[in-house]
Every structure is written in C-alpha cells, then in structure tokens.
N, C-alpha and C positions, 0 to 999 in steps of 0.2 A: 320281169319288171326290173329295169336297173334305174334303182335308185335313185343313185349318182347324176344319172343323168336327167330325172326329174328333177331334183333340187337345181339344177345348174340352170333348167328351163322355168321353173318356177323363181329363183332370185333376179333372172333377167328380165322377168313381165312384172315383177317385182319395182323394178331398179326403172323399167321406163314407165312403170305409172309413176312414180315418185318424181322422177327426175324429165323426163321429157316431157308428158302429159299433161304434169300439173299444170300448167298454162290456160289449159284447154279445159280443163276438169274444173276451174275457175270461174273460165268466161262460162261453160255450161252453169254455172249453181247461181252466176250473178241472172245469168237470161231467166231462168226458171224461178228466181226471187224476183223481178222484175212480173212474169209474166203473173206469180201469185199475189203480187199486193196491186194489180191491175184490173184482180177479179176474177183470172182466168183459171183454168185447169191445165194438169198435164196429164198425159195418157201414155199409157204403156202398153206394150204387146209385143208378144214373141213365140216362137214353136220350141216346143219339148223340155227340153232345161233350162230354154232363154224363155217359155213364157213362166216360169217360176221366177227368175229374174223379174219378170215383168212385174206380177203378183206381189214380191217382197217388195220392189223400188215403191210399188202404191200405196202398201201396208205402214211402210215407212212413215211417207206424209200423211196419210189420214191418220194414225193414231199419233206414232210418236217415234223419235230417233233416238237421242241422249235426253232431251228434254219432256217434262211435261209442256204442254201446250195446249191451244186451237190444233185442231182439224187445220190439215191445207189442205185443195181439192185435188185428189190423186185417182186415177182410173186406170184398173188392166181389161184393158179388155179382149181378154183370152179367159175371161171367170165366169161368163151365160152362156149354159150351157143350151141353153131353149135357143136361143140368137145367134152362135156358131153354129150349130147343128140344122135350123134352118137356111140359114145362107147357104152352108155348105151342100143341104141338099137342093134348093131350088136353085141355084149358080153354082159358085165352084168353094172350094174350100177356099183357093186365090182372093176371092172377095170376100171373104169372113171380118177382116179390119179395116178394109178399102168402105166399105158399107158404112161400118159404126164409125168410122171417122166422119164423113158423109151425116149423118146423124147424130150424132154426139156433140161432135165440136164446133168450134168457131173462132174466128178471127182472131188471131192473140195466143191459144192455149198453145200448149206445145205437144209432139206425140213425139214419142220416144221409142227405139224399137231395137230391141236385141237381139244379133244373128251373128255367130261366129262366123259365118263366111259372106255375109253381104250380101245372102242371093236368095234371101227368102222370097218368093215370089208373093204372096199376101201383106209384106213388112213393104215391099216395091210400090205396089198398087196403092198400099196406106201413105206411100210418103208423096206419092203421085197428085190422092186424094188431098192431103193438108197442104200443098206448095198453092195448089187451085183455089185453096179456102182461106189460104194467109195462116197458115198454121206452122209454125218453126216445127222443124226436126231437128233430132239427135238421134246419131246411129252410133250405136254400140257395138263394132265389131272387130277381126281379127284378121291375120293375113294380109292380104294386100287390100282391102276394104270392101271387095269385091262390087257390086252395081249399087250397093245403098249411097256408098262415099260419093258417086256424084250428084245423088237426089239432097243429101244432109244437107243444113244449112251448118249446124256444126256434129264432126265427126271424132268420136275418141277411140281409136284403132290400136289392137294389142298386134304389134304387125311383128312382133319380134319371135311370136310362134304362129301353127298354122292346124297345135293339137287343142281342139275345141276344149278339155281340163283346165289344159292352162288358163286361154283367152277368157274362158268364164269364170276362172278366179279372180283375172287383171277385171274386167266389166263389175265383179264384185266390189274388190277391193274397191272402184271408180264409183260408184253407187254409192255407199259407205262416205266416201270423200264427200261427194256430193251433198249425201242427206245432212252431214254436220255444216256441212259450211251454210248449206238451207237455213237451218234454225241459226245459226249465231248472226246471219243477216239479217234473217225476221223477227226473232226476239234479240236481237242489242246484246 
C-alpha cells in the first residue's frame, strides 16, 4: 500500500468535487428540492458498496441530515429482499430496478443510481425504464462515465480516478453536499 500515493488520489477527487463539480452538485440538489416540494419521490439503487450508497442517500432524506425535520420521500431500492430475489429468479437479476421503477415511480420523481464504472447493467435498464416514465436521472459515477452518462439527464462523474475507493468517497463526499443543501432549501 503506498500511502503517498493514496492521498495524492484522494485530494484530487477531493479538489474536483469542490472545485469542478460543484456546479453540478447544485443544479442536482435544486432538481431534487424542486422535484420534493412537487410531491414526488427520489429513488436510489445500486450494487455492492454503491447499493449502500443507495441505502444511506434514502436514510438521509427520510429521517434527517443536519437538521431535524419532516420526512422527505426517499427510496432504495436494493433493501426487499422478497422483490430482488424474486425478480432475479423469475427474469434476471438485470431487471431487479428496471421492474421497481416500472412500479414505484412516476412522472416527476427522480431515480438516482450509483456505479463506479457506468455499466451496471440493472442501473441501464432502470435509467432506460425512468426516461420512458418521465422520470429524471442522476448517475453517480467514475472514470470516463461509462454507458450510464449518456442515459443521465444529469451526471456527477469522479473521472479524475478509475479506483472504485476513491470514486466512492468523491460520490460520498457529493451525497453529503447534496443532503445539506436539500434541507437549507426546504427548511429556509
């Protein structure tokens, strides 16, 4: 493990969520306050360490970020195990979010999908499913953005590395930005 050269890759996913990002990281927290004082939901989903990501971005808005609050309506769903594990066995694991999109949502919410390299093939299908349904995306990925960034309607890419640790600190840290500037829009 050298060190050195972790920190050098961790201040630079560092330095472009801060500095490059932020832009994007913005216009994501205004869409998603837009899309909650409209009524709607947002939805998360992701595989392995990104659907933990998912998980936390939800827990986020349903309970609480810095603030006490209301509930905002936040869903991962990568957390029924009865409704993954069906899908997966009567179709494919690929349709486990393409599905619950399909059912879940509607016109307005957003789904949001975490995958270090853009190519999750069931995060595809879901964002395939929400463009058909009028459902905004956000893709949360690394590297060159792989196939999600041309489904996104908007896209926050740690493209400065291509080691999943990093990318999913930068997707953290971008979460994090996101839930506070949530609440300081919705509560004033």
């Amino acid at each position: 493990m050298d060190l050195k050269k972790i920190q050098a890759e961790a201040r630079a996913v560092s330095d472009q969520v801060f500095d490059e990002l932020a832009p994007q990281v913005e216009r994501v927290a205004q869409e998603m306050v837009a899309c909650l004082k409209a009524g709607n939901k947002i939805m998360a989903c992701g595989n392995g360490g990104s659907s933990s990501d998912a998980q936390h971005f939800a827990g986020e808005l349903v309970n609480r970020f810095l603030m006490n609050r209301r509930p905002y309506a936040g869903l991962a769903l990568n957390t029924d195990a009865a409704v993954l594990t069906s899908i997966g066995n009567d179709f494919s694991f690929n349709e486990v979010y393409e599905k619950q999109v399909q059912g879940l949502g509607r016109s307005g919410d957003i789904l949001v999908g975490f995958s270090t390299s853009g190519n999750s093939g069931n995060i595809l299908l879901a964002f395939e499913a929400a463009k058909e349904m009028g459902i905004k995306t956000v893709a949360f990925t690394g590297g060159t953005g792989g196939k999600m960034l041309g489904l996104a309607d908007l896209a926050l890419v740690v493209s400065c590395s291509t080691h999943t640790p990093r990318i999913q600190e930068g997707h953290e840290t971008m979460m994090h930005l996101i839930c506070e500037r949530i609440e300081e829009l919705m509560e004033g």
